[in-house]
ChimeraX commands (.cxc) that place a marker at each C-alpha (Angstrom):
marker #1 position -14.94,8.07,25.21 radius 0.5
marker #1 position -15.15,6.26,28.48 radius 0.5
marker #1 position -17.20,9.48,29.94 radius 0.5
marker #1 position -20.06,9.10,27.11 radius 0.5
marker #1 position -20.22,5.16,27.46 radius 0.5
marker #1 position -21.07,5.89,31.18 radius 0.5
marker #1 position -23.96,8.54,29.84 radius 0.5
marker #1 position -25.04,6.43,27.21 radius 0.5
marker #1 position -25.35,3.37,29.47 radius 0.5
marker #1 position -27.47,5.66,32.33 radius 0.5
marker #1 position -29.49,6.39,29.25 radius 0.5
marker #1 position -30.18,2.68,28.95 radius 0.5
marker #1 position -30.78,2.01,32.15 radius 0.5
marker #1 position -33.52,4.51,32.56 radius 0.5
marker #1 position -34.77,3.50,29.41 radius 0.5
marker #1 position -34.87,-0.54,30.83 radius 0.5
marker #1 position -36.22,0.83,33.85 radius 0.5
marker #1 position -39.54,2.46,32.10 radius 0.5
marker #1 position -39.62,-1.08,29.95 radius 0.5
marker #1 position -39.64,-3.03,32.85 radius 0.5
marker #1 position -42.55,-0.35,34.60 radius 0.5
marker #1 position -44.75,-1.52,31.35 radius 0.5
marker #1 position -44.18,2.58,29.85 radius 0.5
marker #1 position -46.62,3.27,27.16 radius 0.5
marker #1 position -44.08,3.59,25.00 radius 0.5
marker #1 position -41.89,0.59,25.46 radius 0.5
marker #1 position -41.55,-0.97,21.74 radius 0.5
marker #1 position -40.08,2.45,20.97 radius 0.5
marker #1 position -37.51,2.62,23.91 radius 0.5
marker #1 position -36.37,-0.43,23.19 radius 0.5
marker #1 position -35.39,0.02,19.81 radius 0.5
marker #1 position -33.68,2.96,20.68 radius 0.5
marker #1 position -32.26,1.58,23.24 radius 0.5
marker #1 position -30.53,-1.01,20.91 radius 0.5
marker #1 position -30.01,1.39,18.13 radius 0.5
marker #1 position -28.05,3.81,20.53 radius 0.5
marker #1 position -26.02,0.19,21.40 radius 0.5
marker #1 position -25.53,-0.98,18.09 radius 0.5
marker #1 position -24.10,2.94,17.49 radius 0.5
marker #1 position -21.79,3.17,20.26 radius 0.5
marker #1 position -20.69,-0.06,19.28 radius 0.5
marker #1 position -19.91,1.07,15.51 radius 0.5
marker #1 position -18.14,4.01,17.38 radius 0.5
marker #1 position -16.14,1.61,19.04 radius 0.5
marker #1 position -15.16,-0.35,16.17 radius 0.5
marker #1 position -14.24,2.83,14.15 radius 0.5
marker #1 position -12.20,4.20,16.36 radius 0.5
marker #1 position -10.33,1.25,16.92 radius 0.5
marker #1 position -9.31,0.58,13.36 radius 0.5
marker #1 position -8.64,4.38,14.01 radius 0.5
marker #1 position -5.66,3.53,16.15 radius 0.5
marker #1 position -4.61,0.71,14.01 radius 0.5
marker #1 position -4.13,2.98,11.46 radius 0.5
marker #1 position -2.45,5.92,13.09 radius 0.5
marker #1 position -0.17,3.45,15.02 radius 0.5
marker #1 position 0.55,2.01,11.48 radius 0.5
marker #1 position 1.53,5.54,9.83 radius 0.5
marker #1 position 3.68,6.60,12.84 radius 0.5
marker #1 position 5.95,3.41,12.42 radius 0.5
marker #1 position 5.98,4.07,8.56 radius 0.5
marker #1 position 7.36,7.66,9.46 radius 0.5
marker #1 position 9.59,6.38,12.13 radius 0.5
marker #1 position 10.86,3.96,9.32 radius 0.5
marker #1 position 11.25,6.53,6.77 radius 0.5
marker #1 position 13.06,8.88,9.12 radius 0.5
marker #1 position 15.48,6.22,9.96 radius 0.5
marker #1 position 16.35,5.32,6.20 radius 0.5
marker #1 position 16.59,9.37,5.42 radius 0.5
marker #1 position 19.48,9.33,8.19 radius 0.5
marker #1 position 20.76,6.08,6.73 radius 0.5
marker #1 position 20.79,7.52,2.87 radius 0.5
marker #1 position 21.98,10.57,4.40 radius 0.5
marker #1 position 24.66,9.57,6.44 radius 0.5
marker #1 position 26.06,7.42,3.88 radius 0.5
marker #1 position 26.40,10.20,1.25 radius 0.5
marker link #1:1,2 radius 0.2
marker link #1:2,3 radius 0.2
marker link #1:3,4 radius 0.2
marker link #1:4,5 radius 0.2
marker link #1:5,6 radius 0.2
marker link #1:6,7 radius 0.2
marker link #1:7,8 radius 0.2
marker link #1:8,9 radius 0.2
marker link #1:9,10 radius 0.2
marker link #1:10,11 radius 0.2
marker link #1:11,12 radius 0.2
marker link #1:12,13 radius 0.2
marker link #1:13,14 radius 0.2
marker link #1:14,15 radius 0.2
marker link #1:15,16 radius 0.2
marker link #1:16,17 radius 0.2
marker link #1:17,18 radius 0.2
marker link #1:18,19 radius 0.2
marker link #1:19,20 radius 0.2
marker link #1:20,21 radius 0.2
marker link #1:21,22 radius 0.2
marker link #1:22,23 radius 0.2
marker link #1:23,24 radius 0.2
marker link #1:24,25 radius 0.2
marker link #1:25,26 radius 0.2
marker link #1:26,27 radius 0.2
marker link #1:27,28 radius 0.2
marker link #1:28,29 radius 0.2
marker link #1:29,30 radius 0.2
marker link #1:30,31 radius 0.2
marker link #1:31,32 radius 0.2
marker link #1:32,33 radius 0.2
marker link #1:33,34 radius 0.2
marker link #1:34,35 radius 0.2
marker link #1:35,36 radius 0.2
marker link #1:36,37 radius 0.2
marker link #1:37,38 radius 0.2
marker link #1:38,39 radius 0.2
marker link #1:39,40 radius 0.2
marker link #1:40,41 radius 0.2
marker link #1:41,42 radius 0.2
marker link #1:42,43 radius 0.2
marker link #1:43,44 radius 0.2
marker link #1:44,45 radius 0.2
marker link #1:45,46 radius 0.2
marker link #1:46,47 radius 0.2
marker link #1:47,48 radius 0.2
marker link #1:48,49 radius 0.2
marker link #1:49,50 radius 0.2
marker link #1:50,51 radius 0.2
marker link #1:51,52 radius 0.2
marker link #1:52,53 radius 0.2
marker link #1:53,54 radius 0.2
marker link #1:54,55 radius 0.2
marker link #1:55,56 radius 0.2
marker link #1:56,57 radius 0.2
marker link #1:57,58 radius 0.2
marker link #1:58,59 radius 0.2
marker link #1:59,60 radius 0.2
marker link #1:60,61 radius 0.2
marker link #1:61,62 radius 0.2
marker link #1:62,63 radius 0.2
marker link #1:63,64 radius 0.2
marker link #1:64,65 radius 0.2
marker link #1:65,66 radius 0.2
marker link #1:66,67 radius 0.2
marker link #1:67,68 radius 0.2
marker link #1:68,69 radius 0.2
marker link #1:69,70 radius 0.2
marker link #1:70,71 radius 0.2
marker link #1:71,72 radius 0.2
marker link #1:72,73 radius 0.2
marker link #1:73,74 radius 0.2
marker link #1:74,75 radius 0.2
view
């Protein structure tokens, strides 16, 4: 993800760049410009809760491989 945040930040920065050169079309570059932000934050936020998650199930299946031994062992 790090690779697109650098392309979608050169996107903004071009985009800034033809704001700040008074571009016809500057009311609409700026709002994409903070919908693509607002986006690639989302993305960010997503995929963190993401990793939460898949962290989460891993130590649930390390935990149920452990009592499986345990229960197994014991038998």
């Amino acid at each position: 993800m790090q690779a697109r945040f650098h392309h979608c930040e050169e996107v903004c920065v071009v985009g800034e760049g033809l704001i700040n050169n008074n571009h016809y079309a500057k009311r609409d570059i700026k709002a994409r410009i903070n919908s693509m932000r607002e986006k690639w934050q989302r993305l960010l936020d997503l995929s963190s809760k993401r990793r939460t998650r898949l962290e989460d199930a891993y130590e649930s299946h390390q935990v149920r491989i452990i009592l499986t031994s345990l229960t197994s062992s014991s038998s």
